[in-house]
N, C-alpha and C positions, 0 to 999 in steps of 0.2 A: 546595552546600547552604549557604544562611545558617543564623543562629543560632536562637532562638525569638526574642530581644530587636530583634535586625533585623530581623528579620521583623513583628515585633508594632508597630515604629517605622512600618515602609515602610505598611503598612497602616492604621495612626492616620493617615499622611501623607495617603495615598488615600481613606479613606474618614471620617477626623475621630474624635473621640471620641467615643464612643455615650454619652449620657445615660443616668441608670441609673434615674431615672423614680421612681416613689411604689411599695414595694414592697408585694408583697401580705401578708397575713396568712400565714405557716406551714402549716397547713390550707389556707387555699385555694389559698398555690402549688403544692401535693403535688398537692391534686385537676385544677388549671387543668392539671398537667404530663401525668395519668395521660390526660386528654381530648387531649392532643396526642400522643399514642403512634397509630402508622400512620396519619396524616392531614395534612392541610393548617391551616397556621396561619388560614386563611379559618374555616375546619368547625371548628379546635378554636375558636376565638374564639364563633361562633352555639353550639357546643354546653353552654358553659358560661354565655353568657348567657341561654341557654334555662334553662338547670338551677336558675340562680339566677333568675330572672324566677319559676321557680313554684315553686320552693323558697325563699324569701328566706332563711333560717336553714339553720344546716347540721344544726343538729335535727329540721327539717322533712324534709329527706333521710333521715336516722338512722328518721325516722318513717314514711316512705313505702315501697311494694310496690318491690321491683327492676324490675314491668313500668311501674310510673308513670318512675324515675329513668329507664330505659329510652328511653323513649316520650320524655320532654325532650330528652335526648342523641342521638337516634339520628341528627342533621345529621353529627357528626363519625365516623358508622363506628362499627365494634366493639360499638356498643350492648349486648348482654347481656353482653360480657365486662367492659367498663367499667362497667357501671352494678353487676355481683357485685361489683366490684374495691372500687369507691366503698363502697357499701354495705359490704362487710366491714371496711374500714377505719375508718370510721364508728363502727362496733360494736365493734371491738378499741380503738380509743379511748377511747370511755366507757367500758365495760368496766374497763379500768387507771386512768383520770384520773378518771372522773364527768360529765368536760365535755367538750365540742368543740373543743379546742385543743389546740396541737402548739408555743406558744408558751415552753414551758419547757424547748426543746431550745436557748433563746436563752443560757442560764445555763448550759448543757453545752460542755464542751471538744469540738470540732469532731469529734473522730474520734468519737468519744460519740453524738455527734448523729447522725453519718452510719451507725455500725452499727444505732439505731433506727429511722433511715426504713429501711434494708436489708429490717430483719425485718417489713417487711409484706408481702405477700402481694402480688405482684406490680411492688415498687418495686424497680429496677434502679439501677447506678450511676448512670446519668444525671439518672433521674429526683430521685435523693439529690443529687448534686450539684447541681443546678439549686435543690431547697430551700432548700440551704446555702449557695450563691452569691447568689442572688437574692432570697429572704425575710430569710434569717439573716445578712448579711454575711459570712458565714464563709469560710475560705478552701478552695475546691473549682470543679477546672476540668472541666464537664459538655461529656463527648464524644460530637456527635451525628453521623446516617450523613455530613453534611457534612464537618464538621469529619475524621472517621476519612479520610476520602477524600482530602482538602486536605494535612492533614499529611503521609500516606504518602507523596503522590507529592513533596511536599517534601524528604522525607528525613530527617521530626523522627521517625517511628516507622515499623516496618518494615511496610510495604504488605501483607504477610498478619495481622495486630496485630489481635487481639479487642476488644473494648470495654474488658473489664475490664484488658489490658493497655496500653492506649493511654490508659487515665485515670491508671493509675499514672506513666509515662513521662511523658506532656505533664505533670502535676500535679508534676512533678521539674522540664523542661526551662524551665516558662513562670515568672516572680516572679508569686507570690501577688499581690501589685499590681496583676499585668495581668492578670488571669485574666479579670476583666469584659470588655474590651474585647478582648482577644484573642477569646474565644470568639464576640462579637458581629461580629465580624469579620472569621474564619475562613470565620464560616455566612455572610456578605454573600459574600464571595471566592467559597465554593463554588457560592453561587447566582447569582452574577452571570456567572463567565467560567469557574472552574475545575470543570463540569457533567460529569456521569460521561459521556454517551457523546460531546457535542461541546464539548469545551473551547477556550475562547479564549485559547488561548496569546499570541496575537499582540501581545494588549490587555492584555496580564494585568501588573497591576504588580509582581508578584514574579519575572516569569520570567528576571530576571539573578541571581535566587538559589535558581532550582525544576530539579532536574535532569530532572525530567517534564517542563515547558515548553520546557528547551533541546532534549531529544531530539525532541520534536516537530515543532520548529522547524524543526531541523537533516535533519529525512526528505526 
């Protein structure tokens, strides 16, 4: 088993540093993230340009029936569950702020931040960590089914590891530093060679540090 740091290198080596791009607003990365729960990065991407093409404002959503939100999003799946989810979110916002923003979790101390996206109704680790990662700059490493897969069989966390334990763990083993590019390519790794039922061990640039790849190898 390599470390998290050599491993996070061998991987920069192989796949380069991921640009980290124009980040979204707070709000919209919560919502962008909840439209990518059980689907494809294709469906979440149409489902939120749908949302926002007939919503442009996210008051117009706050404004709208959950069958209209519905009926926008339904490319990405889940529809009624995501378009309540949205929609209640929306309304617990204003509710507490008045306004449509999520942008003064930027002035809160990290964990701060992260037990408010917690407490909404449907927002999981990931999806918190991904706000804080990726909107907020903040320091938090978002574990998704890839990533949970990649690591265990590496031997960073123990291959029966929940979510909530495997965010705790990696957010220990990886530097705050890396957490961006590590997690961006972790999920390359597991979508390119290290695939749940046929992995490419053969190809795989980590498998002089993966005890999963060597056993494989060696059958």
């Amino acid at each position: 088993m390599g470390d998290a740091e050599d491993i996070i290198g061998r991987l920069e080596a192989f796949f380069g540093v991921p640009d980290r791009g124009q980040p979204k607003a707070p709000l919209s990365e919560l919502i962008f993230t909840i439209l990518s729960q059980n689907t494809t990065d294709t469906n979440r991407d149409r489902a939120y340009e749908r949302l926002r093409g007939r919503f442009p404002r996210w008051e117009d959503v706050l404004n709208a029936e959950e069958s209209e939100i519905e009926q926008a999003i339904r490319v990405g799946g889940l529809g009624p569950q995501k378009s309540k989810r949205i929609k209640a979110i929306l309304v617990e916002i204003y509710e507490k702020t008045g306004k449509l923003s999520l942008d003064y979790l930027a002035q809160w101390r990290p964990e701060q931040a992260r037990q408010a996206l917690l407490a909404f109704k449907g927002v999981g680790h990931k999806t918190a960590a991904i706000v804080l990662l990726f909107s907020l700059g903040m320091p938090a490493f978002p574990v998704d089914t890839h990533i949970l897969r990649v690591t265990g069989r590496l031997g960073l966390i123990p291959q029966n590891a929940d979510a909530a334990a495997a965010h705790a763990r990696l957010g220990a083993l990886i530097p705050p530093d890396r957490y961006y590019p590590a997690h961006i390519n972790l999920i390359k790794l597991g979508r390119t060679f290290c695939k749940p039922r046929t992995p490419r061990c053969a190809e795989c640039p980590l498998v002089p540090v993966c005890p999963y790849g060597r056993g494989v190898l060696d059958r």
